[in-house]
C-alpha positions as CSV (number, residue, x, y, z in Angstrom):
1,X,0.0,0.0,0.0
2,X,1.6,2.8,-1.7
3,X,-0.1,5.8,0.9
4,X,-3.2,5.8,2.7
5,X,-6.8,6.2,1.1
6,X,-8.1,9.8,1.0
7,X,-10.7,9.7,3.5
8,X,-14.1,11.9,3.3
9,X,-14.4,15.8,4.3
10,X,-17.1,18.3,4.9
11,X,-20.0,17.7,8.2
12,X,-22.0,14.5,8.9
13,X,-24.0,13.5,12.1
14,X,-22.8,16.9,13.3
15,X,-19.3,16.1,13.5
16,X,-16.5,17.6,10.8
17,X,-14.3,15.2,9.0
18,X,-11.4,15.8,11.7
19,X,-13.5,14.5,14.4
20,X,-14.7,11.8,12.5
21,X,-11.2,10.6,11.4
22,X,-10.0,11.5,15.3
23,X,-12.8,8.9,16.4
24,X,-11.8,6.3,13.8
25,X,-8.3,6.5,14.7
26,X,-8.9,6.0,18.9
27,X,-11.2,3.0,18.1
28,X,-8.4,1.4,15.8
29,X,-5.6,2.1,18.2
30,X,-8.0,1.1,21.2
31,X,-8.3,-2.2,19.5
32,X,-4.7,-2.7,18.4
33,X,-3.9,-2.2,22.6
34,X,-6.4,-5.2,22.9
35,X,-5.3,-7.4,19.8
36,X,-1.5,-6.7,20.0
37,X,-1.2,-6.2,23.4
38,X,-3.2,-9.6,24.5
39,X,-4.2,-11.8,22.4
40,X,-3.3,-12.5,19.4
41,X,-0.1,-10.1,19.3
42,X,0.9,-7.9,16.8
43,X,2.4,-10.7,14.5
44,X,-0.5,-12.5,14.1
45,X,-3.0,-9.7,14.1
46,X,-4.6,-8.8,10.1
47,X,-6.3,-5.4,9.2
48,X,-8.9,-7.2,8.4
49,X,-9.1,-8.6,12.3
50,X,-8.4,-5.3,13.8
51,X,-11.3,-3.6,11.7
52,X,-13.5,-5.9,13.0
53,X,-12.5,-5.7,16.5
54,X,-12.5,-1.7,15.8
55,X,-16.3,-2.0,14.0
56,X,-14.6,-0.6,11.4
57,X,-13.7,-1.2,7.6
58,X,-10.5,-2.4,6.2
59,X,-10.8,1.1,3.8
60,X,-11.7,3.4,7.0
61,X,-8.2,1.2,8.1
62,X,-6.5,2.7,4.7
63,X,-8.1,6.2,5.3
64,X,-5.8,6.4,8.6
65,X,-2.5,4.4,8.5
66,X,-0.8,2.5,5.4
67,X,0.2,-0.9,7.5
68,X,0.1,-2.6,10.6
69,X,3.1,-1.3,11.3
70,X,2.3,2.5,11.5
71,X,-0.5,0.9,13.9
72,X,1.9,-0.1,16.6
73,X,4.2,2.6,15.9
74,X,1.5,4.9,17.0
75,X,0.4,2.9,20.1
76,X,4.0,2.5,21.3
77,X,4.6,6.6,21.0
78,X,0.9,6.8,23.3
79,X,2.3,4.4,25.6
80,X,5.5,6.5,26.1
81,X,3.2,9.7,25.8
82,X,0.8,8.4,28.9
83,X,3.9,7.3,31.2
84,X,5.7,10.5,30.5
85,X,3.3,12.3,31.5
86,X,2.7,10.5,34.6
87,X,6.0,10.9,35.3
88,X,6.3,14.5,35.1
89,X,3.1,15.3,36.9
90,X,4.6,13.1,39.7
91,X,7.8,15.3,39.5
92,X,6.2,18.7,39.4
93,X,4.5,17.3,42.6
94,X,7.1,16.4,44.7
95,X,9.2,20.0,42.9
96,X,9.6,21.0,46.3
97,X,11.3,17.7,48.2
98,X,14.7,16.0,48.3
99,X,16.4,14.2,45.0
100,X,15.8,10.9,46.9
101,X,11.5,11.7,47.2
102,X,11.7,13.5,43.6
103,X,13.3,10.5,42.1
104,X,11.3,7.6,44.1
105,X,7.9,9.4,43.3
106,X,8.6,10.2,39.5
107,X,9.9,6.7,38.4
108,X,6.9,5.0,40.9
109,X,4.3,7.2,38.5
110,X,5.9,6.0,35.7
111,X,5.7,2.0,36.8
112,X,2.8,2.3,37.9
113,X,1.3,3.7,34.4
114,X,3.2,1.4,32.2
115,X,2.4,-1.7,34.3
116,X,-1.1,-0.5,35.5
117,X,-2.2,-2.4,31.9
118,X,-0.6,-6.1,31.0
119,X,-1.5,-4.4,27.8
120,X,1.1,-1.6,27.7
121,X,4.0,-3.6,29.1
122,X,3.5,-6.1,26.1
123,X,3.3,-2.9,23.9
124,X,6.4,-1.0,25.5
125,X,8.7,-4.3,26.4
126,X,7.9,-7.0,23.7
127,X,5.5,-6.2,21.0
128,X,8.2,-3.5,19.4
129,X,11.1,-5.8,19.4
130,X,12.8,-6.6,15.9
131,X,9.3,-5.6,14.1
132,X,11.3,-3.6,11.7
133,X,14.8,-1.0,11.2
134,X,12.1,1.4,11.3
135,X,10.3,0.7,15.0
136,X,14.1,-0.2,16.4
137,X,15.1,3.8,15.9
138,X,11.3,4.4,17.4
139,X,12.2,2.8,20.5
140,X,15.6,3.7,20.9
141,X,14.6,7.5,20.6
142,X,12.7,7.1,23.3
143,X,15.0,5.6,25.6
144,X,16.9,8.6,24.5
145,X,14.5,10.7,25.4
146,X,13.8,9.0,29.0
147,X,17.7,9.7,29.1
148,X,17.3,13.1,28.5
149,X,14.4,13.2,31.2
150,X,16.8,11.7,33.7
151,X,19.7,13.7,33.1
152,X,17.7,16.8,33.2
153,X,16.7,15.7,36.9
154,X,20.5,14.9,37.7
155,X,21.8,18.2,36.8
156,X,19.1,20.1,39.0
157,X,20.0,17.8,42.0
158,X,24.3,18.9,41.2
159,X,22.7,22.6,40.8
160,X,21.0,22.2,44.5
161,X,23.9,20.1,46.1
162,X,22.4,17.0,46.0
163,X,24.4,15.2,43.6
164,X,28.2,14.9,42.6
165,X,28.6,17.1,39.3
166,X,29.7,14.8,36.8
167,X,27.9,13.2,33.4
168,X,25.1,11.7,34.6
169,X,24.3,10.4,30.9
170,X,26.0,6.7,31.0
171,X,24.7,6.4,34.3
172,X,20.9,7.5,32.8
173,X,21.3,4.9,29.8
174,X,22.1,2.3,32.1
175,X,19.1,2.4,34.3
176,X,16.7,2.8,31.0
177,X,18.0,-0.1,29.8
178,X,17.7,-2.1,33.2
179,X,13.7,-0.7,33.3
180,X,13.4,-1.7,30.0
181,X,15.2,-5.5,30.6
182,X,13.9,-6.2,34.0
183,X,10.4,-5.3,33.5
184,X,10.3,-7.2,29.9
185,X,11.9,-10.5,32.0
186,X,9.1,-10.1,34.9
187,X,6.2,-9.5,32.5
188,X,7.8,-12.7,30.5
189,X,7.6,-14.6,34.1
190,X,11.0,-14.8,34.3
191,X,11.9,-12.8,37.5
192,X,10.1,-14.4,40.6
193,X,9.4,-10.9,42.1
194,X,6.3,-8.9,42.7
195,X,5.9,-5.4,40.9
196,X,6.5,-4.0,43.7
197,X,10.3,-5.3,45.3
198,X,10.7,-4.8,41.3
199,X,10.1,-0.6,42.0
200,X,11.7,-0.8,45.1
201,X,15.2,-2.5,43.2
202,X,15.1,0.1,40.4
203,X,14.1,3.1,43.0
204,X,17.7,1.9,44.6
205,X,19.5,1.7,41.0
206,X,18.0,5.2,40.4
207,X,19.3,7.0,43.6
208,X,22.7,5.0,44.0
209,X,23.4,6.9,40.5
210,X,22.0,10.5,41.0
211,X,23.2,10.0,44.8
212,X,26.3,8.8,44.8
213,X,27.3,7.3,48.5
214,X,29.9,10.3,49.5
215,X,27.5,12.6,49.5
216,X,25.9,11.0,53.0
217,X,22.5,9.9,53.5
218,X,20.0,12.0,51.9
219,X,17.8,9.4,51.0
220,X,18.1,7.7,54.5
221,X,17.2,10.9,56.0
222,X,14.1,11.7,53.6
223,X,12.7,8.4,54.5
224,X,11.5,5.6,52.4
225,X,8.7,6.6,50.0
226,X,6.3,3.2,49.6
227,X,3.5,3.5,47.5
228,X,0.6,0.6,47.7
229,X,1.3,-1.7,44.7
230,X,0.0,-0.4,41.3
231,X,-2.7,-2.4,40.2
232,X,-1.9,-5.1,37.2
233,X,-4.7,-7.4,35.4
């Protein structure tokens, strides 16, 4: 499919052709989370399948992506999109407490999104594996960008004392890709853990790196910060 079908413009039912499309797209992408991220996974999914779990037609399917593909693309950018978010609503909140608080709250929001739906951990861990060259530079911008995010929240804690001043950017890439492994192996049923000891572990990962241990114990002294575990199924 060379591009996508033109799809229809002008009113109908009261609703413009944006909103219309808008509405088409949700219900495609709110199906793909179902199909791809349950049962039975992006590989063996067909348009023709996900129009029909949509209520949709394989040409309203045309009208809005050319391939599969561009399906799960999109649903792996709005599970990134979601946690994100969570995360940096958790970190405004907590804008005014230690790194060790600031850091235990904002990756706990994130978890807690990503893994609050068996769903989006299949989308974000598994699903976007060695699809395609394409989706392999999709995911590993975004680790990039949770890099950035991390470093970002490094250099404030070396601007307010809290941190070491050094580059915080191996250390970032290293957790990311511990998040991304560990919760991919415990979603597979390969770590006997709960969710939560698997927070706690990364929590520790996170502050040993934007703490480092001659600084004293900041994070002893803010106290432990222990959510109740995020719901999952």
């Amino acid at each position: 499919m060379a591009g996508r079908v033109k799809g229809p413009t002008g009113r109908y039912a009261g609703r413009s052709a944006g909103e219309r499309q808008a509405e088409r797209r949700r219900r495609f992408l709110e199906a793909a989370l179902e199909l791809f991220g349950n049962s039975p996974g992006y590989r063996a999914t067909t348009v023709a399948a996900l129009s029909e779990a949509a209520g949709l037609s394989t040409r309203q399917f045309y009208e809005e992506f050319r391939n599969l593909e561009d399906v799960l693309a999109a649903l792996h950018l709005q599970v990134n999109d979601e946690a994100e978010e969570a995360a940096a609503a958790a970190l405004a909140g907590t804008a005014d407490r230690q790194v060790a608080e600031r850091a235990a709250a904002t990756f706990r929001a994130y978890a807690a999104h990503v893994t609050g739906d068996p769903r989006r951990i299949r989308i974000a861990f598994t699903e976007i594996l060695g699809v395609s060259p394409r989706l392999d530079h999709q995911r590993l911008a975004r680790r990039a960008r949770w890099v950035d995010f991390l470093c970002a929240e490094a250099n404030r804690a070396v601007r307010d004392g809290e941190a070491a001043p050094r580059d915080y950017r191996l250390a970032a890439t290293a957790f990311v890709g511990s998040v991304n492994g560990l919760l991919h192996d415990w979603s597979a049923g390969w770590v006997e853990a709960t969710l939560d000891q698997i927070i706690d572990e990364l929590v520790r990962m996170l502050l040993g790196s934007l703490r480092p241990a001659d600084l004293g114990p900041a994070a002893e002294a803010a106290g432990p910060v222990r959510p109740g575990p995020p719901a999952v199924g």
